[in-house]
VODO-373279 format. One line per 4 residues: number of its first residue (from 1); for each residue x, y, z of C-alpha. Coordinates in Angstrom, 3 decimals. Layout:
NUM = X Y Z  ...
END
This chain:
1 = 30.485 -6.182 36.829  29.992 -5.877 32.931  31.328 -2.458 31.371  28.959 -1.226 29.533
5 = 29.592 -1.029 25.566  28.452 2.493 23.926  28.598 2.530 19.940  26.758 4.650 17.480
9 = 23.714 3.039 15.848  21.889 4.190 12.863  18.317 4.987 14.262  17.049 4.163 10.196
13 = 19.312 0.837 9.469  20.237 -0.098 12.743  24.055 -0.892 11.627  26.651 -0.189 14.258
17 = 29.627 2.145 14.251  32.562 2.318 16.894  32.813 6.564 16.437  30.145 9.081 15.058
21 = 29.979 9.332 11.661  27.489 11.907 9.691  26.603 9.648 7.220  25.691 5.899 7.496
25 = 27.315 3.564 4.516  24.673 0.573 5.027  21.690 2.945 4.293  23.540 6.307 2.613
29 = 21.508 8.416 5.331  22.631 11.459 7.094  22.445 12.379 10.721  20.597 9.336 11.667
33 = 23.476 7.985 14.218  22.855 7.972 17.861  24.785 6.899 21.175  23.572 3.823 22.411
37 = 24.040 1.363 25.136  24.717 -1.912 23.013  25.140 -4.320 26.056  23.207 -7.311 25.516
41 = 19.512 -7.318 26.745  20.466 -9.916 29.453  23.234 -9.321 31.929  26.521 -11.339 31.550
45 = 26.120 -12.571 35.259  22.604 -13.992 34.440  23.645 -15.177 30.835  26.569 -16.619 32.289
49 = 24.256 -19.198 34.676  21.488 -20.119 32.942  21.842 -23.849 31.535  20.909 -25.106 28.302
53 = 17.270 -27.073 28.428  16.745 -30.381 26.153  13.540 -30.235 23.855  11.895 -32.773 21.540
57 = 12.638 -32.865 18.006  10.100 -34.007 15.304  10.340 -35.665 11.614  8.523 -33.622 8.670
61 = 6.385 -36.293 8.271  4.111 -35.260 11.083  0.872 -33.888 10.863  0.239 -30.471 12.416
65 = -3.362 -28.916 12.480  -4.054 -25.588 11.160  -3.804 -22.843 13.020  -7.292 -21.403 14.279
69 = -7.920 -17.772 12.705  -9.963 -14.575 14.738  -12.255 -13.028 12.164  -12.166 -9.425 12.845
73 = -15.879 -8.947 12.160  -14.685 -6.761 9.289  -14.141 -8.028 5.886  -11.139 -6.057 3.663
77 = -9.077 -6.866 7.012  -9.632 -10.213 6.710  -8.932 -10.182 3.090  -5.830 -9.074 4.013
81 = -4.626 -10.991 6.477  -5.471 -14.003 4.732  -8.648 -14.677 6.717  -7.981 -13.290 10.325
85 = -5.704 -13.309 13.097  -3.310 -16.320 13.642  -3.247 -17.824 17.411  0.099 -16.498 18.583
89 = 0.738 -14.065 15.441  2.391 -10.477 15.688  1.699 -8.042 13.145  3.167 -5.025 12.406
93 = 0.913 -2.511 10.918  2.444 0.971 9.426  1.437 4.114 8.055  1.790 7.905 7.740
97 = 0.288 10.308 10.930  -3.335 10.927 10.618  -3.959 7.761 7.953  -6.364 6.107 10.528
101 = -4.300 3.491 11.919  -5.948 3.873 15.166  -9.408 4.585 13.869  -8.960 1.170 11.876
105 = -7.664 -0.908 14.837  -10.023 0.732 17.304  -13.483 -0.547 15.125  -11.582 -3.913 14.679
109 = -11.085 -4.463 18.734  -14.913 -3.200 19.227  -16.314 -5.825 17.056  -14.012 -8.672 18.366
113 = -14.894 -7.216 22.112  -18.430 -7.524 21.267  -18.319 -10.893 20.191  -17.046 -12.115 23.770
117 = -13.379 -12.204 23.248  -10.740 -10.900 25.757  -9.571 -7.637 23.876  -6.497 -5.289 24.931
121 = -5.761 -2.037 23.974  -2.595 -0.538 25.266  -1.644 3.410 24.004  1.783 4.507 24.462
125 = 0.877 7.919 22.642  -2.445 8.693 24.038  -4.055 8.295 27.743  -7.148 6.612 28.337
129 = -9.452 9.294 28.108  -8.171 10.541 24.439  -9.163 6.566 23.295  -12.621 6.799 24.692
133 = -12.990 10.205 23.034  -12.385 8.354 19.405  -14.372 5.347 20.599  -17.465 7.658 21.516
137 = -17.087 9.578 18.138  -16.906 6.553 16.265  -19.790 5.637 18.433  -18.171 2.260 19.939
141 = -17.899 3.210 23.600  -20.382 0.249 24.516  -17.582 -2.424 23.805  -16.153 -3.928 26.293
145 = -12.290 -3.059 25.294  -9.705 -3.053 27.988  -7.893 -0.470 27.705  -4.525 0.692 29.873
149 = -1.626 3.607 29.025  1.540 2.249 29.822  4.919 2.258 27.949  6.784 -0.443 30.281
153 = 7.180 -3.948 29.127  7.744 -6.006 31.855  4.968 -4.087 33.604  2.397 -4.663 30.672
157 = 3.799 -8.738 30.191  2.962 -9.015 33.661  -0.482 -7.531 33.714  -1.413 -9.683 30.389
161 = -0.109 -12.601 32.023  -3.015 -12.564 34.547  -6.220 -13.911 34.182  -7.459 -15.495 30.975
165 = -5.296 -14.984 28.230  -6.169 -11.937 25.567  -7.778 -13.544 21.960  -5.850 -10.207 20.775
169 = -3.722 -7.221 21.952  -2.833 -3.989 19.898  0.477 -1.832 21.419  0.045 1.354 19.798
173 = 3.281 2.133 19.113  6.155 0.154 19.201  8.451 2.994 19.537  6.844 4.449 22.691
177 = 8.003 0.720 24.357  10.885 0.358 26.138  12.242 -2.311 28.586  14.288 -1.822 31.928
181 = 17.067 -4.697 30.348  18.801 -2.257 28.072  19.948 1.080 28.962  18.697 3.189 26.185
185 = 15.917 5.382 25.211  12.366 4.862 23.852  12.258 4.570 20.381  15.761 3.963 19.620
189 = 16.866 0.930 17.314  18.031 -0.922 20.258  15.357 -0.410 22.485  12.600 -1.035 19.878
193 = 14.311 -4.848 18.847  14.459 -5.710 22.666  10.886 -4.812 23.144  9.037 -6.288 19.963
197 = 11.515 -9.652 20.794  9.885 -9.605 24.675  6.208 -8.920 23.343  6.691 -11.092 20.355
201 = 8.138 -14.225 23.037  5.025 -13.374 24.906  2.693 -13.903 21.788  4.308 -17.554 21.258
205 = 4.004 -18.227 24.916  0.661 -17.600 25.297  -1.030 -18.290 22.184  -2.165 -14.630 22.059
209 = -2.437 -12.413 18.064  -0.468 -9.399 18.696  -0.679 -6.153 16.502  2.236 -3.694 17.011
213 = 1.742 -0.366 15.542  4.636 1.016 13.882  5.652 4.508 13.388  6.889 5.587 9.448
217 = 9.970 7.326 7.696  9.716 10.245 5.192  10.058 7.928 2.856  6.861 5.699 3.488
221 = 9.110 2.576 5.232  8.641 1.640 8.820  10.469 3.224 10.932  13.475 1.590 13.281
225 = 15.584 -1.844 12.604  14.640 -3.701 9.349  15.791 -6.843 11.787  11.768 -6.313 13.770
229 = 10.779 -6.784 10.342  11.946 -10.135 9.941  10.929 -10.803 13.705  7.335 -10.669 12.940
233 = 4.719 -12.526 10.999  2.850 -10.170 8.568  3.809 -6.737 7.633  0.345 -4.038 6.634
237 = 0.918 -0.897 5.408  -1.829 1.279 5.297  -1.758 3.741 2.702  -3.484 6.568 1.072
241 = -3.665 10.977 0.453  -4.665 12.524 3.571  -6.782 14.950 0.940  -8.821 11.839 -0.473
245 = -11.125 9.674 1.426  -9.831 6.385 -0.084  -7.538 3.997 2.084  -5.718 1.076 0.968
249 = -4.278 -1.647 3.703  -1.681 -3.643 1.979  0.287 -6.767 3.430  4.108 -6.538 2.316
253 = 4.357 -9.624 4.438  2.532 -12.506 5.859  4.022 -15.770 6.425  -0.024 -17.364 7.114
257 = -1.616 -15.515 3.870  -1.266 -13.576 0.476  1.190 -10.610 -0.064  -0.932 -9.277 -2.912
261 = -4.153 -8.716 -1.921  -5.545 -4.910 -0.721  -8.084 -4.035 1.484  -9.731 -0.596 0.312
265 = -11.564 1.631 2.936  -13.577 4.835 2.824  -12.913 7.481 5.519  -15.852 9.179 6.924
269 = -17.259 11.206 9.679  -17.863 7.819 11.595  -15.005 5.824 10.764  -13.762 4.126 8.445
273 = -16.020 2.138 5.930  -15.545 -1.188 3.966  -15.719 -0.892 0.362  -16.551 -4.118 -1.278
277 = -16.301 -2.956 -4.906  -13.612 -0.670 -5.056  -13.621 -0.519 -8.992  -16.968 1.437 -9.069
281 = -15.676 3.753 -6.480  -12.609 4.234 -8.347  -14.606 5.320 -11.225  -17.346 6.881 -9.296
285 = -16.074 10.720 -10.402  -14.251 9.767 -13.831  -13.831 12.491 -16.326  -15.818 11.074 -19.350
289 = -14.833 12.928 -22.881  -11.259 14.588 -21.335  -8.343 14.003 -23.630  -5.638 11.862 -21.770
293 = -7.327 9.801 -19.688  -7.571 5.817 -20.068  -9.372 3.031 -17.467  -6.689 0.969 -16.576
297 = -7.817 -2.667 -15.778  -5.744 -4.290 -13.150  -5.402 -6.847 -10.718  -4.946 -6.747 -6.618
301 = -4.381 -10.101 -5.623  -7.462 -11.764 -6.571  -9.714 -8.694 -6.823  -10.016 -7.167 -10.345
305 = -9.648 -3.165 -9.840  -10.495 -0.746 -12.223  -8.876 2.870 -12.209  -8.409 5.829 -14.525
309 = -4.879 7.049 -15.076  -4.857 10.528 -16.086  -2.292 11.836 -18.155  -1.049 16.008 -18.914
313 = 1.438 16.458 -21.838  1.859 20.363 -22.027  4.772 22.165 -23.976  7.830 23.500 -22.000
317 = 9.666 26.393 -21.657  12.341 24.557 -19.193  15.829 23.367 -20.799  15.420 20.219 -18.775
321 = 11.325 18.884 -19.346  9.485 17.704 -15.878  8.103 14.152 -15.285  5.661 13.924 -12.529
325 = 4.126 10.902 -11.390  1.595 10.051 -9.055  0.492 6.089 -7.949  3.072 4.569 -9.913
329 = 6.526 3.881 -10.281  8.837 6.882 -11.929  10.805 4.646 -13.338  8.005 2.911 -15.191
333 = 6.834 6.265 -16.585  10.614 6.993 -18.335  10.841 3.439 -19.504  7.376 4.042 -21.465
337 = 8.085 7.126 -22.518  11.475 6.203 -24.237  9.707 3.119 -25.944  7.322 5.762 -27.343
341 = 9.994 8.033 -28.570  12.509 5.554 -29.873  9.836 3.040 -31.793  6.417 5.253 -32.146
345 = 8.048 8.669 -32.996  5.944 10.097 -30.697  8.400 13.479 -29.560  8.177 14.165 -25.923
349 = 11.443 15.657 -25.595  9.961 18.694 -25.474  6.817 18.350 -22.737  6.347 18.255 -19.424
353 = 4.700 15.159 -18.296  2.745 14.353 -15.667  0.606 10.900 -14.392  -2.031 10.266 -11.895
357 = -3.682 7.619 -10.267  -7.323 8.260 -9.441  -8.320 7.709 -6.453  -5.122 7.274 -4.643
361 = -4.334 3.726 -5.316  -1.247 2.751 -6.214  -0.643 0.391 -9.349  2.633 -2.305 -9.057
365 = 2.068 -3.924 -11.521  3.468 -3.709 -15.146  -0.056 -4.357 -16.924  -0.671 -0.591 -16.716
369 = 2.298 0.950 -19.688  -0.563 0.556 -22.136  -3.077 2.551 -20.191  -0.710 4.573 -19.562
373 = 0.862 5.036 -23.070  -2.595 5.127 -24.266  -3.168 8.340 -21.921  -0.305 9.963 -22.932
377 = -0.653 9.981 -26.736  -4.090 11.225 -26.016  -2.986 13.789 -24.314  -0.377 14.683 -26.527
381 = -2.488 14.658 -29.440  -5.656 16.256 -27.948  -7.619 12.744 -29.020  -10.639 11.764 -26.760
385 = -10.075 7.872 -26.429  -13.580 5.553 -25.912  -15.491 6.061 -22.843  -16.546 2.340 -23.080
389 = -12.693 0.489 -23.418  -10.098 -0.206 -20.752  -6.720 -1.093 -21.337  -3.927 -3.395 -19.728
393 = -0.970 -5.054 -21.271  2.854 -4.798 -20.190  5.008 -2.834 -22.823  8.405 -4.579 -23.828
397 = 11.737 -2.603 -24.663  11.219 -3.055 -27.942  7.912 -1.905 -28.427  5.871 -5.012 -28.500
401 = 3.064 -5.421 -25.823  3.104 -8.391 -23.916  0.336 -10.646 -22.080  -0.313 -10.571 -18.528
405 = -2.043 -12.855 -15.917  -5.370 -13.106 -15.414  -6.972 -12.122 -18.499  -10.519 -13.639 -17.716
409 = -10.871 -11.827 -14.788  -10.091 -8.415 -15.850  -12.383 -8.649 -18.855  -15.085 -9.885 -16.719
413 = -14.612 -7.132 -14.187  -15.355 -4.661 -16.952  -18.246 -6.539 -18.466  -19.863 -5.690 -15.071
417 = -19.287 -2.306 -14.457  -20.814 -1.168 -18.215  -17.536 -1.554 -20.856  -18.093 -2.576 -23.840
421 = -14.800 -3.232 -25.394  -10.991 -3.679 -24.470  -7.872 -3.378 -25.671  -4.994 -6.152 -25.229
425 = -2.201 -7.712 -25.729  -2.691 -9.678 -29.368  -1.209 -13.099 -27.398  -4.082 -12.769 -25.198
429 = -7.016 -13.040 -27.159  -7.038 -16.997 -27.402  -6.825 -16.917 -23.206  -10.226 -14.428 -23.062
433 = -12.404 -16.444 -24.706  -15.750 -15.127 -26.115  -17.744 -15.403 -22.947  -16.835 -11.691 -21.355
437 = -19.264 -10.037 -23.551  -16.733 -7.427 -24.951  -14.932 -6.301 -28.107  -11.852 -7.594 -27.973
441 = -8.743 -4.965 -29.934  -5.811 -6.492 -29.882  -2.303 -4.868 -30.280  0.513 -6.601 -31.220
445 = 2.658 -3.611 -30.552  2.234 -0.453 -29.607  2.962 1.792 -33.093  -0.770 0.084 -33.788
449 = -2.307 1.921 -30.799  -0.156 5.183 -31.038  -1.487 5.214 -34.570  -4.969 4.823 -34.153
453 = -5.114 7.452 -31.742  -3.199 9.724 -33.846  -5.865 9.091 -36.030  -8.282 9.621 -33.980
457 = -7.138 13.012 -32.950  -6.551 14.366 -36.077  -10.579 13.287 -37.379  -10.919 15.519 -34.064
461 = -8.940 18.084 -35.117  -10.530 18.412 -38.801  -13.850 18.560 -36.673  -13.237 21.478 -35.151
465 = -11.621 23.053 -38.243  -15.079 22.648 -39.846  -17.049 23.740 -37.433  -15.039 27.214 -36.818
469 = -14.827 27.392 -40.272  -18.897 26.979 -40.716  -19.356 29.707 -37.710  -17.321 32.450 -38.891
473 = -20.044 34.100 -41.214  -22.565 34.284 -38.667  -20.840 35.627 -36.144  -19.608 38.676 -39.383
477 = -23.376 38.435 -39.654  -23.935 39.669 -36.222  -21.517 42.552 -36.490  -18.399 40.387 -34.115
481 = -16.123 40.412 -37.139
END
């Protein structure tokens, strides 16, 4: 009889020690090792009898058909997935507690279900009774869903195998699965691999789209081995502020479809609900005459999005100044503002600093510094920038903006949501062409813009002057001096 092997495996990493350690050196965690059973998933008296069996190989110049896609009934998922669900796919869809991960997946089955597919649903957190609950609130109880609790592997393998096979089957969550071939317990690193490898062999087997709904880390990433990962076809995250209504499902992998492309959703009382222009939602409560905020036009994909970045530079009375950022990367934010101090002379060494995304998106790409340096000097200054421009360009090291892709399609995207000018790199004025309908400002480098906006606030500035100046004898006239 096999001895069993016990090692230490990080429950974050999944790398293997032969003692306890508190910290892991693959991932630089703490406390994240556990005691596990690492005996492979197969016995050594079975492994040790099975024979090898032959199989066909083929030439790359064969011609293989493409694989037949599900349409989920619902277009932003589709977007995403790059058109629906593969025959024989696994996805692995993640996100924080409370997002809507089940809310999303449960109005995706329902409209599959009611198009005369064979649809599975199979909760590991919930029992039957707490599913139809959100199915009657969302008001999809007529679909004919199958629905089962059940945590076992083998047990649910076996009940999928009969009958016809499913079109689609969602295990919500991976990490409540566990198999009887390794000794270890739910939701541990080993336990999770062995049961998205015997659910993911199923998928192949059968022909049948599996989603697997993963559980998440503090620090946004999916948690268990990276290694499940790698195992499966398409990674979604779905994302968003559990304060805002917006929702953004993002692919960070898909071996059938595009990695960059979003699907944006709007949480209400009945669900979730497709938005198919997310750029006038994103704009829908924007702050029109407020110092320090810019519209940012950027790029998802294919989809043109417009947002406003909103920028606060106040004075501090800290030795070390703050830099807050929300939607975008920190890094990003101190890169720009060191471009602006170094080649602008615009001082920040003395503010606190702080960025937001509206809306809740979050922006990847680099074609946001110059809304964002635009926003900040506004701030700074106290200058109210045009209520009719949006910005994009990428800001080099050395102070000179630089094109980015997909001009044509940004400008357009403005055009039709009411702008009237934009503001761009100077390389990519030739690659806009004349037909967007806007007034086209190009910036070579960004001491142009930081100066025009300088000099726009301080036309505000002698504004106000004059006008306190103007109103200080009638208010002596009225006996307030």
């Amino acid at each position: 009889m096999a001895k069993n092997t016990l090692s230490f495996v990080c429950q974050n990493c999944g790398a293997a020690y032969n003692r306890w350690q508190g910290k892991c050196d693959a991932c630089g965690e703490w406390n994240t090792l556990a005691e596990e059973d690492t005996t492979g998933s197969v016995p050594v008296s079975i492994r040790s009898k099975r024979k090898g069996r032959t199989f066909a190989l083929e030439s790359l110049a064969g011609k293989s058909p493409d694989a037949p896609r599900l349409s989920s009934g619902m277009t932003e998922l589709d977007r995403v997935t790059g058109g629906g669900f593969v025959r024989g796919s696994v996805l692995l869809v993640g996100g924080d507690p409370g997002i809507g991960k089940s809310t999303l997946l449960t109005q995706a089955t329902s409209m599959l279900a009611r198009a005369g597919h064979r649809i599975v649903y199979i909760s590991g957190e919930e029992a039957v009774a707490q599913v139809r609950l959100r199915a009657e609130r969302l008001g999809l109880s007529d679909a004919p869903v199958q629905l089962a609790a059940e945590t076992s592997v083998e047990d649910i393998v076996s009940t999928l195998s009969e009958g016809a096979v499913p079109r689609l089957i969602v295990i919500d969550s991976i990490q409540t699965m566990w198999t009887d071939t390794v000794e270890s317990a739910p939701g541990t690193v080993t336990q999770v691999r062995a049961s998205a490898q015997a659910l993911i062999r199923f998928a192949k087997k059968t022909g049948a789209a599996i989603i697997l709904v993963g559980h998440v880390t503090k620090d946004g990433q999916i948690a268990g081995p990276r290694v499940v990962e790698h195992m499966v076809d398409a990674v979604l995250s779905f994302e968003g502020e559990g304060s805002q209504q917006f929702r953004i499902l993002r692919a960070v992998k898909n071996r059938f479809g595009p990695t960059d492309e979003i699907g944006v959703f709007e949480m209400t009382g009945l669900g979730l609900r497709e938005v198919t222009n997310p750029s006038e939602l994103f704009l829908s409560e924007r702050d029109l005459g407020t110092p320090g905020t810019a519209v940012f036009a950027g790029i998802e994909g294919t989809r043109p999005v417009l947002v406003e970045l909103q920028a606060l530079v106040a004075p501090t009375s800290l030795g070390t100044p703050r830099r807050a950022v929300v939607g975008w990367d920190p890094s990003r934010l101190s890169m720009v503002l060191a471009v602006l101090e170094a080649h602008c002379g615009v001082k920040l060494s003395g503010h606190d600093v702080y960025l937001n995304v509206a809306g809740g998106l979050r922006i990847h790409e680099p074609a946001a510094d110059l809304a964002a340096a635009a926003a900040l000097v506004s701030s700074l200054v106290n200058a109210q920038l045009p209520t009719d421009a949006v910005y994009f360009g990428e800001i080099s090291l050395s102070g000179v903006v630089r094109p980015v892709a997909q001009t044509p399609a940004r400008l357009k995207e403005a055009a039709k949501l009411g702008f009237s000018r934009a503001v761009l790199p100077e390389s990519a004025r030739g690659e806009a062409g004349g037909d967007a309908g806007l007034t086209l400002n190009a910036v070579g480098s960004l001491t142009t813009l930081v100066a025009e906006i300088a000099a726009r606030g301080s036309r505000r500035g002698a504004q106000n002057a004059s006008a306190e100046k103007n109103a200080t004898p009638a208010r002596f006239r009225r006996g307030e001096g």
